[in-house]
LOLUMNU-805367 format. One line per 2 residues: number of its first residue (from 1); for each residue x, y, z of N, C-alpha, C. Coordinates in steps of 0.05 Angstrom, whole numbers, always signed. Layout:
BEGIN
NUM> X:Y:Z:X:Y:Z:X:Y:Z  ...
//
This chain:
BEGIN
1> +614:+299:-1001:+594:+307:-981:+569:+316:-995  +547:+306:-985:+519:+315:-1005:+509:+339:-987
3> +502:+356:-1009:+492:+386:-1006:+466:+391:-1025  +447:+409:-1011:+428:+415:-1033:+440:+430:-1047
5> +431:+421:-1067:+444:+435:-1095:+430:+464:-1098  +442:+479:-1108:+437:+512:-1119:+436:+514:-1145
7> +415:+505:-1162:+410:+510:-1189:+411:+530:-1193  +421:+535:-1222:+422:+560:-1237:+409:+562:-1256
9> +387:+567:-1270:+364:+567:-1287:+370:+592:-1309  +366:+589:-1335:+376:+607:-1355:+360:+607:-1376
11> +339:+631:-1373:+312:+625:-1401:+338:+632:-1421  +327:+614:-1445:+343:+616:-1473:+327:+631:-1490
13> +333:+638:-1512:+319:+655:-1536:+312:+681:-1529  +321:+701:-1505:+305:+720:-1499:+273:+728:-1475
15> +277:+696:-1465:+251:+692:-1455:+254:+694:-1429  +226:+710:-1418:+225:+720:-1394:+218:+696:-1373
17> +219:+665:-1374:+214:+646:-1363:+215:+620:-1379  +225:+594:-1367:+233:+574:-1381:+207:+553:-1367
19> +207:+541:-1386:+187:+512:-1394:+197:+490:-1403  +194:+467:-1393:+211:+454:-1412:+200:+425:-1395
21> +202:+403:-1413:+193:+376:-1411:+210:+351:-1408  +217:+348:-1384:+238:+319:-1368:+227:+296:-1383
23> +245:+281:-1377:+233:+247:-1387:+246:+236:-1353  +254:+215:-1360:+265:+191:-1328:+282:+211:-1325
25> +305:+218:-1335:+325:+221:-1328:+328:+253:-1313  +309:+269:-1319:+301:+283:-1296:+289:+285:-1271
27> +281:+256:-1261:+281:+248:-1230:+312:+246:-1221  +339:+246:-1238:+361:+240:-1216:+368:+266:-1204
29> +356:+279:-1207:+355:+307:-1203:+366:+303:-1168  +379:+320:-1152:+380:+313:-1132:+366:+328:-1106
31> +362:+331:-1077:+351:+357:-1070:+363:+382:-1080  +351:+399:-1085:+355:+416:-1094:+340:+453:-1084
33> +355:+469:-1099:+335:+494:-1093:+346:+518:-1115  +330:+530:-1120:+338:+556:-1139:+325:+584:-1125
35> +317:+608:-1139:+309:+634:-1126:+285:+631:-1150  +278:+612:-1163:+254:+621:-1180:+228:+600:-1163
37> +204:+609:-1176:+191:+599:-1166:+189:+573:-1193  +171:+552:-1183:+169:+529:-1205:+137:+509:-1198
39> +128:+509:-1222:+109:+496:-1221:+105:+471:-1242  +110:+441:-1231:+115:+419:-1240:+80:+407:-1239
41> +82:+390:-1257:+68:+373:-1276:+79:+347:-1270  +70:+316:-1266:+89:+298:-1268:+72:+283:-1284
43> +75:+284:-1307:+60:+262:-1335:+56:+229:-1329  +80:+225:-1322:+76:+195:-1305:+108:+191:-1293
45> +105:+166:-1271:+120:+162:-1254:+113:+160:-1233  +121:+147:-1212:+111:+144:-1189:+131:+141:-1158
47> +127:+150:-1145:+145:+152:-1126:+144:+172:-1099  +169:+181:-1085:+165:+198:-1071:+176:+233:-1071
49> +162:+251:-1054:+159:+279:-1069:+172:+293:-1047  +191:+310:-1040:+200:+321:-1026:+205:+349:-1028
51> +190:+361:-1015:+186:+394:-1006:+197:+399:-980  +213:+421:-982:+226:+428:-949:+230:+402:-933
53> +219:+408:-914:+214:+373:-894:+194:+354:-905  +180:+357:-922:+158:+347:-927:+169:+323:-945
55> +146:+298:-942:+159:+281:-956:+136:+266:-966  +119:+265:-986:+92:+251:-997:+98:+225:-1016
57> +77:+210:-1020:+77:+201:-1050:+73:+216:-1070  +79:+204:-1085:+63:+222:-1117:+59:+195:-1137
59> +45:+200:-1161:+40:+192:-1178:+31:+209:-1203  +30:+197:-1225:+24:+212:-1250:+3:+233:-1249
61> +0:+256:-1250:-20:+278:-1252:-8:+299:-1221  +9:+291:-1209:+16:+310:-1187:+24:+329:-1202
63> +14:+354:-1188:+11:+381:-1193:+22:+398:-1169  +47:+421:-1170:+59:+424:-1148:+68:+457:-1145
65> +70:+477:-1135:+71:+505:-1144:+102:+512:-1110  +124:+518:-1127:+141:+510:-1103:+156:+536:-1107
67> +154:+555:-1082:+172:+582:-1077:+203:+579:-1082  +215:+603:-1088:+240:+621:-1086:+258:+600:-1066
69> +276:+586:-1070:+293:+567:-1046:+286:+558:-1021  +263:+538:-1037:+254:+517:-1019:+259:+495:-1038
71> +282:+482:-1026:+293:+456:-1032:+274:+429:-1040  +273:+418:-1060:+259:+393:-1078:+267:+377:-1091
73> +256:+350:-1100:+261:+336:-1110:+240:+327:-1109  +234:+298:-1141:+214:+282:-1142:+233:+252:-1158
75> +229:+239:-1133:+253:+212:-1130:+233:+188:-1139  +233:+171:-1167:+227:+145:-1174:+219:+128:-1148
77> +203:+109:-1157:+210:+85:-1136:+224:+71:-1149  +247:+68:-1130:+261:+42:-1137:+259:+10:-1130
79> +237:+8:-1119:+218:-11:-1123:+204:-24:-1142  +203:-8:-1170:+193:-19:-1191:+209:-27:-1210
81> +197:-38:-1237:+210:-38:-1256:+226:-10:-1264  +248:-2:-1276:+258:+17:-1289:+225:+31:-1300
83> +223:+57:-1289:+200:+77:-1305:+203:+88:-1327  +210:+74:-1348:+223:+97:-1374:+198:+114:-1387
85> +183:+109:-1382:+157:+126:-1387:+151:+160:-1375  +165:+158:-1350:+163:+176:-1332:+178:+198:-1340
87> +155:+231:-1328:+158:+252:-1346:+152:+275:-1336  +156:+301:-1338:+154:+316:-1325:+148:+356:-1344
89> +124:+357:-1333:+129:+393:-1344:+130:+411:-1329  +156:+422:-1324:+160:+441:-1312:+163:+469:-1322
91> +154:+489:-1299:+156:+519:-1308:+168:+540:-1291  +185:+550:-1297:+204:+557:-1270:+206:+594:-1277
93> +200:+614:-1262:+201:+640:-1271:+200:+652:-1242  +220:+671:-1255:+228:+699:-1229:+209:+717:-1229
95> +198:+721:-1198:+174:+735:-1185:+178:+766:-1195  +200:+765:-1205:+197:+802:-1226:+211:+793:-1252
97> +198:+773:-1266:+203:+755:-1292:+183:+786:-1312  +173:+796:-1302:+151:+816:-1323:+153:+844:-1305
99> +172:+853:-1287:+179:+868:-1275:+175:+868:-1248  +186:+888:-1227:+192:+885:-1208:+159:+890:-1192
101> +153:+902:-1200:+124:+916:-1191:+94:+903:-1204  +106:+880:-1215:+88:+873:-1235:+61:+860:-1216
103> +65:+846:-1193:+44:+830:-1185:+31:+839:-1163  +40:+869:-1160:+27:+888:-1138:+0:+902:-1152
105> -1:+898:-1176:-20:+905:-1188:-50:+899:-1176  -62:+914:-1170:-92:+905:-1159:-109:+875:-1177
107> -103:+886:-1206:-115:+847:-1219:-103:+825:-1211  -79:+826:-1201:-64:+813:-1196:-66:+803:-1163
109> -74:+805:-1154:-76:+796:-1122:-79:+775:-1113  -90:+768:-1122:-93:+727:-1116:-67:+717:-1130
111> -55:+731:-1142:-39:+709:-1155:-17:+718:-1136  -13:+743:-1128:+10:+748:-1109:-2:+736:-1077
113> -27:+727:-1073:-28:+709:-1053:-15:+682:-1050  -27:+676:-1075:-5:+651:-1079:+17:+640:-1080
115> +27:+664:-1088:+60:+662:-1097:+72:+668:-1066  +57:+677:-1056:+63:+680:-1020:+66:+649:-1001
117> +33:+644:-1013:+32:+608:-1000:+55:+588:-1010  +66:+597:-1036:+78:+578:-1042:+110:+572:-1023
119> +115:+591:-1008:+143:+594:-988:+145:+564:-976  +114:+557:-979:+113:+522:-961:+111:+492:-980
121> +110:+503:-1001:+104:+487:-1026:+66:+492:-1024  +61:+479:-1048:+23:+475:-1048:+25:+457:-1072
123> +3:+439:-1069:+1:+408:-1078:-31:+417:-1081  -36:+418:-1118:-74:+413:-1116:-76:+392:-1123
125> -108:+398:-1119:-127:+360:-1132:-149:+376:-1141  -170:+355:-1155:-194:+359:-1165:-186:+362:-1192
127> -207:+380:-1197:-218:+399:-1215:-193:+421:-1230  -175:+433:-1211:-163:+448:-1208:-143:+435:-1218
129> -130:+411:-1212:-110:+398:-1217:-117:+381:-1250  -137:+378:-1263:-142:+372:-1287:-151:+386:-1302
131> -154:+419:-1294:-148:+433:-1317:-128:+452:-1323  -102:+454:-1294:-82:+459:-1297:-61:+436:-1314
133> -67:+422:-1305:-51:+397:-1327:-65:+398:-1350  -82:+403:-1370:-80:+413:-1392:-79:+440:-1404
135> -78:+451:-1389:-70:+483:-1397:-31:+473:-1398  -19:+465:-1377:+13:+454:-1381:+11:+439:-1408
137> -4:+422:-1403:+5:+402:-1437:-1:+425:-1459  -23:+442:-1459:-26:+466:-1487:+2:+477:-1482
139> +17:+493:-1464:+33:+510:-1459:+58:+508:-1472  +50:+472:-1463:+89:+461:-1475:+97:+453:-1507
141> +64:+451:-1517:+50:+448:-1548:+59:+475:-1567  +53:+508:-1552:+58:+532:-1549:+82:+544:-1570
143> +84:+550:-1593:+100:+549:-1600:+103:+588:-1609  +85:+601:-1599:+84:+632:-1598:+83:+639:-1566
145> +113:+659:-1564:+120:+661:-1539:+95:+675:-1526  +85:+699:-1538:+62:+714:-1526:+36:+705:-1512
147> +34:+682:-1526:+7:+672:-1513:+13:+648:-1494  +54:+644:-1495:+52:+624:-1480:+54:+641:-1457
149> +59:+662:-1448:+66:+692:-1432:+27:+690:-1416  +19:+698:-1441:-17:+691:-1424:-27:+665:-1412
151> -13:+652:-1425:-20:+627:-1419:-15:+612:-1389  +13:+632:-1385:+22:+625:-1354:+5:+643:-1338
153> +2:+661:-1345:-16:+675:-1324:-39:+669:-1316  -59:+664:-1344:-79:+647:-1335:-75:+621:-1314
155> -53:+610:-1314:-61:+577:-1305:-52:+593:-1269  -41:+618:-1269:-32:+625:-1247:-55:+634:-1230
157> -67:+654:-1248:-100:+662:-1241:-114:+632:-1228  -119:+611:-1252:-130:+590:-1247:-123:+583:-1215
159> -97:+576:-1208:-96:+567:-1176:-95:+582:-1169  -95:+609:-1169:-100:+625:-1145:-129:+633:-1139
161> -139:+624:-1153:-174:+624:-1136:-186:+586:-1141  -170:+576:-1141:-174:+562:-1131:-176:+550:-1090
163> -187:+531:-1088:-186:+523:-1060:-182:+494:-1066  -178:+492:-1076:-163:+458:-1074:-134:+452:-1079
165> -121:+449:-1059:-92:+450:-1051:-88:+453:-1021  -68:+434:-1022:-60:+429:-986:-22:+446:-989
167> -22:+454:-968:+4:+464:-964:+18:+441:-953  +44:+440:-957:+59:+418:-958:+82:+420:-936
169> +95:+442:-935:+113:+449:-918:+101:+459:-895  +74:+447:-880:+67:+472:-865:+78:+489:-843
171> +97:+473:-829:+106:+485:-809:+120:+505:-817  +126:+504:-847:+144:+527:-849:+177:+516:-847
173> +189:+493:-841:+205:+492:-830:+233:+507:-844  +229:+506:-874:+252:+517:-893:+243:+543:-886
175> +206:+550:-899:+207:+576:-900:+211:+601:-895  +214:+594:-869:+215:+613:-851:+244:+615:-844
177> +257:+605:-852:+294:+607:-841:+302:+636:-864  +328:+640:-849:+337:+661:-860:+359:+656:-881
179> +368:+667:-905:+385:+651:-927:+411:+645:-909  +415:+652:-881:+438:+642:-879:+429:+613:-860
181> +404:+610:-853:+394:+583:-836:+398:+570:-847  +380:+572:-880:+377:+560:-898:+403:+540:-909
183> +429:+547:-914:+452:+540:-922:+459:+521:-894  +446:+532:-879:+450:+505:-854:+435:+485:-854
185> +414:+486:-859:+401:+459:-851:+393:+448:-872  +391:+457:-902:+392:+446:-924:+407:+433:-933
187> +432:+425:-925:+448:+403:-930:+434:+386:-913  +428:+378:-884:+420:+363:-872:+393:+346:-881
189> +377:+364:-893:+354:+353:-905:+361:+326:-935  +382:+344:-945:+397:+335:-967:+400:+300:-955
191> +411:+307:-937:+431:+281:-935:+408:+265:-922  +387:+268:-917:+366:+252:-904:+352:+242:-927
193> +344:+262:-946:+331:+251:-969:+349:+222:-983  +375:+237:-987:+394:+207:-997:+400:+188:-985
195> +388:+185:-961:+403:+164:-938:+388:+150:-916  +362:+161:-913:+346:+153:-896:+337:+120:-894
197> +344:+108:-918:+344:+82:-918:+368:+75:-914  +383:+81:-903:+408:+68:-899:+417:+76:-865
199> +448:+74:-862:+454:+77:-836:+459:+115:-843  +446:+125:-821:+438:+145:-815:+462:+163:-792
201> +473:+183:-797:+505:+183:-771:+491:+202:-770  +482:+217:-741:+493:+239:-728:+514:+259:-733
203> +535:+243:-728:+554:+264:-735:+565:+275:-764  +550:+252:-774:+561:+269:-804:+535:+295:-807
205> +521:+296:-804:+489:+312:-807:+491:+335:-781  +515:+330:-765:+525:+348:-746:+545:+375:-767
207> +564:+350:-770:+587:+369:-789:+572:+373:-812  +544:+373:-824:+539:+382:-854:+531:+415:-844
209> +528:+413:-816:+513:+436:-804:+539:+446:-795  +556:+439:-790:+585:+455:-777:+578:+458:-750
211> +564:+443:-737:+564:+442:-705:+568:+418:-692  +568:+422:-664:+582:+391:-652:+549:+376:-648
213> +552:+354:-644:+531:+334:-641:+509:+343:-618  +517:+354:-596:+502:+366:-574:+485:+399:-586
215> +509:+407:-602:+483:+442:-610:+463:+426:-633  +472:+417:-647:+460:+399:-675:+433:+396:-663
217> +438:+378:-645:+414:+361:-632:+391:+391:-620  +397:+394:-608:+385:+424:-601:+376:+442:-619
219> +392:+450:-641:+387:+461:-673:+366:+452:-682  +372:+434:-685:+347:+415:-704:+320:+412:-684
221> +324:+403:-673:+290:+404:-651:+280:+426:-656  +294:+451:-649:+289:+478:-642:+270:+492:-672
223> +281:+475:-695:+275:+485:-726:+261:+475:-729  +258:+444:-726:+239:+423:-751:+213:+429:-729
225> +219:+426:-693:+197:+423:-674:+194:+384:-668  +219:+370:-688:+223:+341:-677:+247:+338:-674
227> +254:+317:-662:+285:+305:-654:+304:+291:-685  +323:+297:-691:+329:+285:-710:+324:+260:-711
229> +320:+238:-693:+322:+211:-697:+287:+214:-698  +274:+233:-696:+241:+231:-706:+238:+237:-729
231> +247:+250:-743:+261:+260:-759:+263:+228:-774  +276:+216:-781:+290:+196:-794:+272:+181:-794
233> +260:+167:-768:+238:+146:-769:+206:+159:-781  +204:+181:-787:+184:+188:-795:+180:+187:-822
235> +209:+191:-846:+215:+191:-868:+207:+158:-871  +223:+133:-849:+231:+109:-858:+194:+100:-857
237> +178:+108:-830:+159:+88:-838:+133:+99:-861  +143:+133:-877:+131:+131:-893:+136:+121:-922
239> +156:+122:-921:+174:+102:-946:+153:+69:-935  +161:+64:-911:+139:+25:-919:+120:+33:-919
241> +100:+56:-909:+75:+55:-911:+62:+56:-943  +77:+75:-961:+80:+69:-991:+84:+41:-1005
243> +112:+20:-990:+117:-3:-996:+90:-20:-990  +73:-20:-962:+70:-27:-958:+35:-40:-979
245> +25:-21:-986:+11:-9:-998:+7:-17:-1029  +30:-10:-1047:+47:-15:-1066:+51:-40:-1081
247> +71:-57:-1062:+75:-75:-1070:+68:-104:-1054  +82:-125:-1064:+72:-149:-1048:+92:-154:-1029
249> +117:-147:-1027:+137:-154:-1014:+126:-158:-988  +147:-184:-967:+138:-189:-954:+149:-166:-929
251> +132:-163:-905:+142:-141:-887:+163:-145:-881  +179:-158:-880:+200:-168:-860:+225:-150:-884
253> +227:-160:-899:+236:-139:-929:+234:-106:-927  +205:-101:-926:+204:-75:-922:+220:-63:-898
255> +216:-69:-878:+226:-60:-854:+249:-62:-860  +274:-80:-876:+294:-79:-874:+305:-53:-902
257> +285:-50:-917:+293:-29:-938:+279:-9:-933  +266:+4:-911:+258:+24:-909:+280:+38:-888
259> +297:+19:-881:+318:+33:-861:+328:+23:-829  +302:+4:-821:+295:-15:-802:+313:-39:-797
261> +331:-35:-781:+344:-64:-774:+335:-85:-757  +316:-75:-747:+301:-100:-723:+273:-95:-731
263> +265:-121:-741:+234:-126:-753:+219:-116:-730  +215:-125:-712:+200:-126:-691:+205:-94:-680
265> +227:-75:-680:+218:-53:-667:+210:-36:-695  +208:-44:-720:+194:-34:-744:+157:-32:-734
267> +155:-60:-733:+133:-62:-729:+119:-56:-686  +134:-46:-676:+129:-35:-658:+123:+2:-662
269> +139:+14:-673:+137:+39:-685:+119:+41:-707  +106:+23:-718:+86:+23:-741:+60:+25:-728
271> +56:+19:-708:+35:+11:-698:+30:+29:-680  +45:+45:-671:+43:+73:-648:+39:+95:-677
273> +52:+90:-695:+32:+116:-712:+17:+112:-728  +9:+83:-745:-16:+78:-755:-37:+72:-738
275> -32:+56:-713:-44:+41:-700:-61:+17:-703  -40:+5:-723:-42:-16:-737:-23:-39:-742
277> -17:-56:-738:+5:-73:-743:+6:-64:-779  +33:-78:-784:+35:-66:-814:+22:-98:-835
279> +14:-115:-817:+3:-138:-841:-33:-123:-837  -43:-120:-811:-69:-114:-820:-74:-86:-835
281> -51:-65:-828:-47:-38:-849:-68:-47:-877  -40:-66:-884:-43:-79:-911:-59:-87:-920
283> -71:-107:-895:-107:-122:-902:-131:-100:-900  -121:-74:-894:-147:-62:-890:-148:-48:-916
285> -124:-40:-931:-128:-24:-951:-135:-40:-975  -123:-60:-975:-133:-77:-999:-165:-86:-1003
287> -174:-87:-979:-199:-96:-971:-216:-69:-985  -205:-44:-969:-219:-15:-979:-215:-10:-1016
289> -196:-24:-1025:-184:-24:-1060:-203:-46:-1063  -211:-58:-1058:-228:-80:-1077:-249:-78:-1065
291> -265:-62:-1050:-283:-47:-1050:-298:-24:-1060  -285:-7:-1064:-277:+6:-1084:-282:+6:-1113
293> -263:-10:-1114:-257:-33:-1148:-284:-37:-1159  -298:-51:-1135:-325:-72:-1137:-350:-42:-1147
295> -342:-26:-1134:-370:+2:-1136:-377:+9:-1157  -349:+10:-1181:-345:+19:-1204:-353:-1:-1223
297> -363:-28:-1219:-373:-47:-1233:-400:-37:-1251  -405:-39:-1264:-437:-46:-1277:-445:-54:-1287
//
């Protein structure tokens, strides 16, 4: 039975927070959650990004700052060639990693803002996002713990006065549950992340929750604010909207590997939330990419 996993994280050598650098084989990572907070780097790779309910693309340079057990993962596409290139720096430390009282400190205030925002996940760009990704690449270079100690603080300072970053989880849907919600509906999320392309049961996503199919259904509306089967089709047509985008495959393909067994009600539901059929989707973006493309000429 798949469950979000409960990592156990263990600085080595004496150290008040761990750092440390994935290759591929830290995407099999599965959903997951710990009590530390963590702030990931993805060097390259490409694929999809999952925070609480939240479910994005990513690609190389995603930059991600993710609270105390809110469940994650960052899943390959398996659409491509094998990514053996693909890589990851992560930094994972307990919110009284430098004591209990440490970030009540008046210098400290923005950064305990942040560490607040982060209950929903937060995703930057710009500016912010390319010089926190090389302060991570110095950090992991770092071979004197003290300055790698400043070093985190700074990059912490850095996003917390920053304004470029979108919250990811907004509704809150993990955040806001209580650690015993949490143990409820985090398996369910679990099993959506691993399965949403496939046949999808009710009742098993009933019993991950230990309720009958009728409270489930009610549960879940009541938490996420959608129906589980909105829920599912919202994951499937952002998975083709990625495919669609992505690669050349033909739609009829997509729809059937995004989770879709009838082409035609794929592309009936594509079109009520892009409001687009998914072949002109396709012709509009490519058109806007080689437009684009063409600006950068000189």
């Amino acid at each position: 039975m798949i469950k979000a996993s409960y990592e156990i994280l263990q600085p080595s050598n004496g150290q008040s927070f761990l750092l440390r650098k994935f290759d591929c084989a830290g995407f099999d990572s599965p959903y997951h959650f710990h009590p530390e907070f963590e702030l990931t780097y993805i060097l390259d790779g490409s694929g999809k990004r999952y925070v609480g309910s939240h479910m994005d693309d990513f690609t190389a340079g995603d930059l991600v700052l993710i609270g105390p057990n809110l469940p994650h993962c960052w899943k390959l596409d398996p659409g491509k060639d094998v990514q053996t290139e693909a890589g990851a720096i992560v930094i994972q430390f307990d919110g009284a990693f430098l004591g209990s009282d440490f970030f009540n400190k008046d210098e400290l205030q923005h950064i305990k803002r942040l560490l607040k925002k982060s209950a929903s996940g937060v995703s930057f760009y710009g500016d912010t996002q390319k010089a926190v990704n090389q302060n991570m690449l110095a950090l992991n270079s770092e071979s004197n713990s003290f300055r790698k100690m400043l070093g985190l603080l700074d990059t912490l300072q850095r996003l917390a006065q920053s304004a470029e970053y979108t919250l990811l989880d907004q509704n809150q849907v993990i955040a806001e549950r209580s650690l015993a919600e949490q143990e409820r509906i985090n398996p369910v999320f679990a099993y959506l992340v691993e399965n949403f392309r496939q046949q999808v049961s009710l009742d098993t996503a009933a019993g991950l929750a230990n309720m009958t199919t009728n409270a489930f259904c009610k549960y879940f509306k009541k938490t996420t604010r959608k129906t589980f089967m909105e829920t599912i089709i919202e994951y499937r047509l952002n998975y083709a909207t990625q495919q669609l985008v992505q690669t050349d495959k033909p739609i009829s393909a997509i729809a059937f590997e995004s989770g879709f067994g009838d082409v035609s009600h794929f592309y009936k539901l594509f079109k009520v939330k892009m409001h687009l059929s998914p072949l002109n989707y396709r012709k509009r973006f490519m058109r806007s990419f080689n437009e684009a493309d063409e600006a950068i000429v000189f």
